[in-house]
C-alpha positions as CSV (number, residue, x, y, z in Angstrom):
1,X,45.5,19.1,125.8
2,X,43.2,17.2,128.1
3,X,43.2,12.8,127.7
4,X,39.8,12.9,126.2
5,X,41.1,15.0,123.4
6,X,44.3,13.4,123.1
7,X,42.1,10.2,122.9
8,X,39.5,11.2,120.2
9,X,42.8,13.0,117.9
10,X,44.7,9.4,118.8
11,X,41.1,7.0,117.3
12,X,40.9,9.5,114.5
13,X,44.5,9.3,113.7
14,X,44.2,5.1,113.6
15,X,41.1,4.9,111.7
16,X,42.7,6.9,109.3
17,X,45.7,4.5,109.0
18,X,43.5,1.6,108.6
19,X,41.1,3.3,105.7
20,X,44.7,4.4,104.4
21,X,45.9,0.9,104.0
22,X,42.7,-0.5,103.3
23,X,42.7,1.5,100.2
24,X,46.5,0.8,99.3
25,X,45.5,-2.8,99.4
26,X,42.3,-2.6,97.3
27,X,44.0,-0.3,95.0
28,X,47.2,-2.9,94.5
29,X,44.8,-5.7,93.9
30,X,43.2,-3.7,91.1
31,X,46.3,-3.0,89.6
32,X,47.2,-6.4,89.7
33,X,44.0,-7.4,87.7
34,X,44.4,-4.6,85.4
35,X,47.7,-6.1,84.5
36,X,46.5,-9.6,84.4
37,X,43.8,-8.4,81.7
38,X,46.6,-6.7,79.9
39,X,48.8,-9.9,79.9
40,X,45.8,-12.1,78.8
41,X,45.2,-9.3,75.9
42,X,48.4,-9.3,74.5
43,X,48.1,-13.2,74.6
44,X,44.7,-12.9,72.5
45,X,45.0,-13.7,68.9
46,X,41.1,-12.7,67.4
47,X,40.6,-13.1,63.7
48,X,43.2,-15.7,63.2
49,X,42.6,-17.7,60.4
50,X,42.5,-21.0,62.4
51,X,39.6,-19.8,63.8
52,X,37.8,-18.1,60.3
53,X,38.6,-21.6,59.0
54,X,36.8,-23.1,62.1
55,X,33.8,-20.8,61.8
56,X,33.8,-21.1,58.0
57,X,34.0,-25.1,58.2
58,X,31.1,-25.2,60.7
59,X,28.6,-22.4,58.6
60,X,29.4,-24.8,55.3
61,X,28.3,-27.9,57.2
62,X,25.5,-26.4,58.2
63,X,24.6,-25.3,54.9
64,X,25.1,-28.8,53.6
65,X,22.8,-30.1,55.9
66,X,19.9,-27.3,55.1
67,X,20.4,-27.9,51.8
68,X,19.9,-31.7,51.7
69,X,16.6,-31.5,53.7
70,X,13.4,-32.0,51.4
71,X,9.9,-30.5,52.5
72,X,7.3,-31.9,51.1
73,X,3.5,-31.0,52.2
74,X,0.4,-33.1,52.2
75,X,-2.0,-30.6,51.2
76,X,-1.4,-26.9,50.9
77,X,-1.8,-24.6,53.7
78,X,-2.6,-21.9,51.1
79,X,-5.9,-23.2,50.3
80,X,-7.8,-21.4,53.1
81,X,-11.2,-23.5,51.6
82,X,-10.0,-26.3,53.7
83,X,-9.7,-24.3,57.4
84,X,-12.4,-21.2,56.4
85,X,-16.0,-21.4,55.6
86,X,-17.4,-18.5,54.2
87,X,-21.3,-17.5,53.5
88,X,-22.8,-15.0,51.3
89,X,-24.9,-12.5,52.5
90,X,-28.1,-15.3,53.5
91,X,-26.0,-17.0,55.7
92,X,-25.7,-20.1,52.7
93,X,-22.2,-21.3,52.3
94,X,-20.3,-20.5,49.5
95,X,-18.4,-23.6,48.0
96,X,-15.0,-22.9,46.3
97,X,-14.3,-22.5,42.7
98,X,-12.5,-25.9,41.8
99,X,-10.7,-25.8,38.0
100,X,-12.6,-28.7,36.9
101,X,-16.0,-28.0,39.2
102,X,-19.5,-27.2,38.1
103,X,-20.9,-24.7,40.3
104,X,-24.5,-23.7,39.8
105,X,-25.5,-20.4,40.8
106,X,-28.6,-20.1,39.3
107,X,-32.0,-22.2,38.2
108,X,-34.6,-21.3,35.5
109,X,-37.3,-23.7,35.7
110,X,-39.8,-21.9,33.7
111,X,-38.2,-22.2,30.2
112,X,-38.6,-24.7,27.9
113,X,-36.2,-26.4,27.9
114,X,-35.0,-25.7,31.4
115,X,-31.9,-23.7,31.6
116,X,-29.2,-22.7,34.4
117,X,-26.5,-20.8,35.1
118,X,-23.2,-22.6,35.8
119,X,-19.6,-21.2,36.4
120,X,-17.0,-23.2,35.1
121,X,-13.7,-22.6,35.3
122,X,-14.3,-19.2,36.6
123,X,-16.3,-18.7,33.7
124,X,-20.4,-18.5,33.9
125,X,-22.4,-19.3,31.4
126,X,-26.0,-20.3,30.8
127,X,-27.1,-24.1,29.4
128,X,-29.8,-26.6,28.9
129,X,-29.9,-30.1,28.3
130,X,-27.2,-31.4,25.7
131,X,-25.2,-28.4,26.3
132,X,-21.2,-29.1,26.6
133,X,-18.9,-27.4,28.6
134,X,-15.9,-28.4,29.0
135,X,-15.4,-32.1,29.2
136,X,-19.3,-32.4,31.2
137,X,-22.1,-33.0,28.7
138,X,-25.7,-31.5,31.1
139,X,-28.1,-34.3,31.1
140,X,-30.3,-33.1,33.7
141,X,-31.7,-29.7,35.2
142,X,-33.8,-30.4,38.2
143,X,-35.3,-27.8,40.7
144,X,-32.5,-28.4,43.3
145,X,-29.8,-28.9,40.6
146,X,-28.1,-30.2,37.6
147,X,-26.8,-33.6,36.8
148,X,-23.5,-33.5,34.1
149,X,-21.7,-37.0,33.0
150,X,-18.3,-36.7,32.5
151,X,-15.7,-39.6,31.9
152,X,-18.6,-42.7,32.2
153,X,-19.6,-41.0,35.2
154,X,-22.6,-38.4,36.4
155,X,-22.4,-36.3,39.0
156,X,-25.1,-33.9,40.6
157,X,-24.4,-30.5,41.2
158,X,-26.7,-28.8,43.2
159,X,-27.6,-25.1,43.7
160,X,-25.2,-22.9,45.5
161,X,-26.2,-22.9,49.0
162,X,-29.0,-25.4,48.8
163,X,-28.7,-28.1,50.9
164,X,-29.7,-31.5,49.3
165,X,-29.7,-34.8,50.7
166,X,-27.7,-38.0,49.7
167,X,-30.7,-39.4,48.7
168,X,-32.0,-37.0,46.4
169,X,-29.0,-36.4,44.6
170,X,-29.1,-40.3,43.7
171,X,-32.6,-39.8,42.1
172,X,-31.6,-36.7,40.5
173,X,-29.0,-39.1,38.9
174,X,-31.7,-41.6,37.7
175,X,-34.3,-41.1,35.7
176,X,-35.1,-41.6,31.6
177,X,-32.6,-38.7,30.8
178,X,-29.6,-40.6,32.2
179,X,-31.1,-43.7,31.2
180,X,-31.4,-42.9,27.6
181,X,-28.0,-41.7,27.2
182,X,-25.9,-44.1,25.5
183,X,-22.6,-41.9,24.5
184,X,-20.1,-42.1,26.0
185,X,-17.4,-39.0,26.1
């Protein structure tokens, strides 16, 4: 054999050696940490009851404390009148059906007496002047309205989707009907 084989077999032979031990060293360290994680294991006490108690203890308090908090709300989120306007088909809005709320969805100024269509506590009906329903007496039906006293007070209701005026509610309020009107219910 010529030098520059014998020198090539010889750097071969010695990188092989160092890979070799290389990998003798990186295989003792994993063994080593394989036996650490065994050790630790076999040290490792899970589902003791120290630590249920300490879990148990720590869910209860928090339980306690849930259970003492009060929530109260202002007005109810439910009541999507408050946040959403809706319209009917015109484009008029369309006011929300209270329990205790006169809406008027229709006028009939050419009868005598006048008459209108209300809904009351979801229910609709038809009245004139004098007419009762529930706790409102009508005292008034106008051409933009009616005018009901309930409780020492009036109150004018106008037509659904009619815009009136402050103003002309007030007179709708006065007048010899209401002035006349000395019951009180």
């Amino acid at each position: 054999m010529d030098r520059r084989t014998r020198f090539f077999w010889s750097l071969t032979i010695m990188a092989g050696v160092v890979v070799f031990g290389l990998e003798v060293y990186a295989l003792t360290e994993i063994r080593s940490d394989r036996e650490d994680i065994l050790r630790d294991a076999a040290n490792i006490s899970i589902g003791t009851d120290e630590e249920l108690e300490r879990v148990i203890s720590e869910l209860e308090t928090e339980l306690e404390k849930r259970a003492s908090f009060k929530f109260t709300l202002k007005n109810n989120p439910m009541k999507l009148n408050k946040v959403v306007f809706l319209t009917d088909e015109m484009g008029r809005l369309i006011q929300s059906m209270q329990a205790n709320t006169i809406r008027v969805s229709g006028l009939y100024m050419n009868f005598d007496p006048p008459r209108a269509t209300v809904e009351f506590q979801q229910k609709e009906s038809q009245v004139k002047v004098g007419d009762v329903i529930g706790k409102h007496k009508i005292l008034r039906i106008t051409e933009n309205g009616v005018v009901a006293y309930r409780e020492g007070k009036s109150k004018f209701y106008p037509l659904q989707g009619r815009t009136v005026t402050a103003e002309a509610a007030r007179n709708s309020t006065r007048g010899p009907q209401f002035d006349d009107e000395e019951e009180t219910y």
